[in-house]
TORMAR-678023 format. One line per field, with one value per residue (C-alpha): x, y, z. Coordinates in steps of 0.001 Angstrom, whole numbers, plus 500000, padded with zeros to 6 digits. Example, Ala and Ser with C-alpha at 12.3 -4.5 7.8 and 13.67 -1.06 7.14 Angstrom:
BEGIN
X: [512300_513670] .
Y: [495500_498940] .
Z: [507800_507140] .
This chain:
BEGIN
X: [515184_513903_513882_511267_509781_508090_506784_506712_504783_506238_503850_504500_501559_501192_503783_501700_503926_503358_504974_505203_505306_502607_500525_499206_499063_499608_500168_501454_501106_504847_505566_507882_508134_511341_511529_514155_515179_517732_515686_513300_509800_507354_507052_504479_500543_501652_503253_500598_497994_500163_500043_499306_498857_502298_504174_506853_509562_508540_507881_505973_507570_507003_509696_508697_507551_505497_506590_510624_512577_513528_514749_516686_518033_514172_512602_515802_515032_511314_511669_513689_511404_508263_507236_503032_501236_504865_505619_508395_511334_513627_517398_518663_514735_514184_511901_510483_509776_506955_508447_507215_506994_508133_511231_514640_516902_518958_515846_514897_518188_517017_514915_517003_519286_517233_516558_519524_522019_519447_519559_517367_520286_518476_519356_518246_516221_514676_512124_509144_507229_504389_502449_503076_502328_498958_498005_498933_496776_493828_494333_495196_497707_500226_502691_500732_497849_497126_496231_495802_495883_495965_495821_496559_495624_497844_498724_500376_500978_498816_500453_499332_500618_499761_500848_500824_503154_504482_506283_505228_504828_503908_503699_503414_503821_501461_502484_498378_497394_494950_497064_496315_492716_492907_494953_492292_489492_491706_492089_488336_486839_489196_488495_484982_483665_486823_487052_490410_490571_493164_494710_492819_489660_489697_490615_487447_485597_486940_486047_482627_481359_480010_481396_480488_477328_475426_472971_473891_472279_474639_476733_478581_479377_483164_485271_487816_489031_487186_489924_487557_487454_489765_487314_487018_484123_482133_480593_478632_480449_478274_479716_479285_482188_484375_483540_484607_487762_488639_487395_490666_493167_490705_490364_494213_494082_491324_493727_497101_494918_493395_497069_498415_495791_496213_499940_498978_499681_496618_496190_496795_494634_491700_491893_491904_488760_487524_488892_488509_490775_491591_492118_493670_495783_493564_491809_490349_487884_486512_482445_481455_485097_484933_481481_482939_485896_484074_481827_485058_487199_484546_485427_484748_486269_486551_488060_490585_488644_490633_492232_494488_496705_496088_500068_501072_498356_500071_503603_501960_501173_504449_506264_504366_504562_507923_506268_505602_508543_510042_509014_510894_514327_517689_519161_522647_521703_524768_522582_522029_525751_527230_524882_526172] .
Y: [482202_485757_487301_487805_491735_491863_494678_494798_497356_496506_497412_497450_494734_493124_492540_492716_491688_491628_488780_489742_486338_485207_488164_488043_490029_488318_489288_488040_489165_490684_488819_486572_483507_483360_480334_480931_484116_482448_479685_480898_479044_480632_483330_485206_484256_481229_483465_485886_483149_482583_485829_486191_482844_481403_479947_481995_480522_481821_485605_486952_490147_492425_493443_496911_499908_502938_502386_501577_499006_498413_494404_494474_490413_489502_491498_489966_486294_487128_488629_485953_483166_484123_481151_480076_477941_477778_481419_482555_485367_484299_484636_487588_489550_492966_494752_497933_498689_501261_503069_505927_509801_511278_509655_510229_509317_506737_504681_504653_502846_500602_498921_499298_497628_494863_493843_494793_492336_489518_485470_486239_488655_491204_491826_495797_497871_500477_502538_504458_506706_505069_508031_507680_504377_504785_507528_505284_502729_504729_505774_509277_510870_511283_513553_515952_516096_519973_518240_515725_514632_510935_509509_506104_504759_501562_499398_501822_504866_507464_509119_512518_513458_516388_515406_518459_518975_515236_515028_515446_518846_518363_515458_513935_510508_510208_507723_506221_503451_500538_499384_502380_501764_498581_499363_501982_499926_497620_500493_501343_497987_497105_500663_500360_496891_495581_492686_491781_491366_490693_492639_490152_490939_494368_494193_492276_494507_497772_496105_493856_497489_500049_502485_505559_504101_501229_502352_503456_500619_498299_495657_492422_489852_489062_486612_487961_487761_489406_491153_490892_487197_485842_483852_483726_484849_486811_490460_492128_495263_498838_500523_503476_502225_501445_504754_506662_504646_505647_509555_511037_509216_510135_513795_513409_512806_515006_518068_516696_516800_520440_521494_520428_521652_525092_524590_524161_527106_528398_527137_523447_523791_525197_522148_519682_521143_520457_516675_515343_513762_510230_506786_504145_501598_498949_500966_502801_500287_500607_501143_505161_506849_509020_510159_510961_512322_514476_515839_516982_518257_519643_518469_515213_512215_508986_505618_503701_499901_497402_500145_497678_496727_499906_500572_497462_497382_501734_499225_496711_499573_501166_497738_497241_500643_502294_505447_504953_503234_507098_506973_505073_505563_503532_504454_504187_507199_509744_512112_508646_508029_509397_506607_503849] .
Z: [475611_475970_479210_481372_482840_486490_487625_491423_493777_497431_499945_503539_503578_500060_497161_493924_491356_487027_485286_481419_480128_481995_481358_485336_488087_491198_494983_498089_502054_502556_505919_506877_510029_511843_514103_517201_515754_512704_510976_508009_508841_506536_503838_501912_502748_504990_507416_507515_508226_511533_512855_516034_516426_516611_520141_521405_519245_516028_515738_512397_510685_508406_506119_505461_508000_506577_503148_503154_503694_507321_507289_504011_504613_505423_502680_500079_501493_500764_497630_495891_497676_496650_494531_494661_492297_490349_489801_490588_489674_486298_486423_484299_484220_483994_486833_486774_490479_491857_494645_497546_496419_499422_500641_500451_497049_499844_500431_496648_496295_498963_496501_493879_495587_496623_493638_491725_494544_494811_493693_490572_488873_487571_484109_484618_487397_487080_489004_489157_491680_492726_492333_488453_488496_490221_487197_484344_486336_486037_482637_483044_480849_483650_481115_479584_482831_483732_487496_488895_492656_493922_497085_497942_500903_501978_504557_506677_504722_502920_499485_498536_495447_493002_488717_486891_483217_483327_486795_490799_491454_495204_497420_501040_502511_505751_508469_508312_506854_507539_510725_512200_511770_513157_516065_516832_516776_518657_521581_521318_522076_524804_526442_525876_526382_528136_525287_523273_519657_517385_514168_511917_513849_513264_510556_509166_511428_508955_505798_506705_507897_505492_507214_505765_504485_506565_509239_512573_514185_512609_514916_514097_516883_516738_518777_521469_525298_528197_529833_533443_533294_531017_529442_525373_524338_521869_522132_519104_518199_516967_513422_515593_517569_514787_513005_515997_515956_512496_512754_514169_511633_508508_509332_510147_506131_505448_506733_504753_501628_502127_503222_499780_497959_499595_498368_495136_492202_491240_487544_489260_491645_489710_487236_490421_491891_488106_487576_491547_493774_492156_495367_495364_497358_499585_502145_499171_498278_501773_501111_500796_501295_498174_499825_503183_501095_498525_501503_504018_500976_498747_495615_493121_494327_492139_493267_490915_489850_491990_493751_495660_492283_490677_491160_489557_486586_486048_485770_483719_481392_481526_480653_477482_476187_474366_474891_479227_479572_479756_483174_484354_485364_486547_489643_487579_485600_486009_488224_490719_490219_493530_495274_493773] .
């Protein structure tokens, strides 16, 4: 029987996985439910259904932090347990696994290494940066491009990278993401209004909004805690509010992204300014961002279709082409060697 190919782009929130056979993309939350701190009580989308509501003897946790690998056993256990609607990984496979630009050779391994070590016995491993991966996934010649700068914004990082003459030529990983959104609209509302709301609250609060677009007057009632009485209740809550919660993190970006532009040689930069700044990841798709982007950086900005998979559907690519497939490199190459 032939074996399989998976492509897998592990995000600090969402493992988005391509299974070759199948010919499907697929993703699941990357949490996992510990009950009494040893017993395995949930994985994948169950677990992240039970956040914050669980008792006191299971705790919810996430795998991943800002990108790497931070609970290897946890994000292993998940990994190889990830089975919905009868998927699941094949024995002896071959994965091709997106990984962050800027972070250090030792915690590429990491997910080498998690893959390479685990229950399904990888067959071969190899990697690519996710940067690459989020080109190919908008169908830009990522070897021969003159420049071209993506941003994906994710979970809980924010990937600047600048493609010019087939490689990464510049690149920064930001420690913002849509947690930090949420945890400022979180901070906001309960300074403001004195009212309690969860993650999954604001959450829905950052995406129902049209942030950058809906009008001013906007408000949406949402269900939390008065922190005066105690008492669950519901308060309506202004975009205005949320907006102002989000400013200091997306100008945060705004300033990273003008930095490495102004580090950008001259013939790069110039063809940039011409092609646009190029987003992806899943707080991309939130409603007039390339606006507010194109307005603050001054150039075209275009968002990736799906911009959430975008990473995985640049792997998909890369997997069934002999010519992409040059991207992507083993971790066992000689120059990887001393890390084995």
């Amino acid at each position: 029987m032939a074996r399989n190919t998976y492509g897998l782009d592990l995000g600090s929130y969402d493992i988005k996985v391509y299974d070759k056979k199948q010919d499907v993309i697929w993703k699941e939350k990357n949490v996992i439910a510990v009950k009494d701190k040893r017993d395995i009580y949930a994985v994948g989308d169950d677990a992240y259904r039970m956040y914050e509501k669980t008792p006191e003897s299971i705790e919810i946790l996430f795998p991943m932090k800002e990108g790497t690998i931070t609970g290897f056993t946890n994000m292993q256990f998940l990994l190889q347990n990830l089975i919905k609607g009868g998927r699941q990984f094949s024995n002896g496979s071959e994965y091709v696994v997106a990984v962050p630009t800027d972070v250090t050779k030792v915690q590429k391994k990491a997910f080498f290494d998690l893959v390479i070590h685990s229950t399904a016995r990888a067959k071969e491993v190899n990697i690519v940066e996710r940067s690459i991966a989020d080109a190919i996934g908008m169908n830009i010649d990522a070897r021969n491009t003159k420049g071209t700068f993506v941003v994906n914004f994710g979970g809980e990082t924010t990937e600047l990278s600048v493609l010019a003459g087939g490689g990464m030529i510049l690149n920064r990983l930001l420690p913002i993401g849509g947690r930090n959104y949420d945890k400022a609209i979180i901070t906001l509302i309960r300074n403001s209004h004195d009212f309690l709301i969860g993650m999954h609250t604001a959450e829905a609060l950052r995406r129902r909004f049209e942030i950058f677009k809906a009008d001013s007057d906007a408000a949406f009632m949402v269900a939390g805690r008065d922190l005066i009485t105690g008492v669950p209740t519901q308060k309506a809550i202004s975009i205005n509010l949320v907006r102002a919660a989000m400013k200091d993190s997306l100008m945060e970006c705004i300033h990273a992204i003008r930095s490495l532009l102004d580090r950008t040689p001259p013939e790069v930069r110039t063809e940039i300014r011409k092609s646009g700044l190029f987003l992806t990841g899943g707080v991309a798709d939130s409603a007039g961002l390339d606006t507010y982007l194109e307005k603050n950086v001054g150039i075209p900005v275009r968002t990736a279709v799906n911009p959430d998979i975008c990473a995985v559907n640049g792997l998909k690519k890369i997997i069934l082409s002999k010519d992409l497939r040059q991207l992507a490199f083993s971790m066992l190459d000689d120059r990887y060697r001393w890390m084995s």
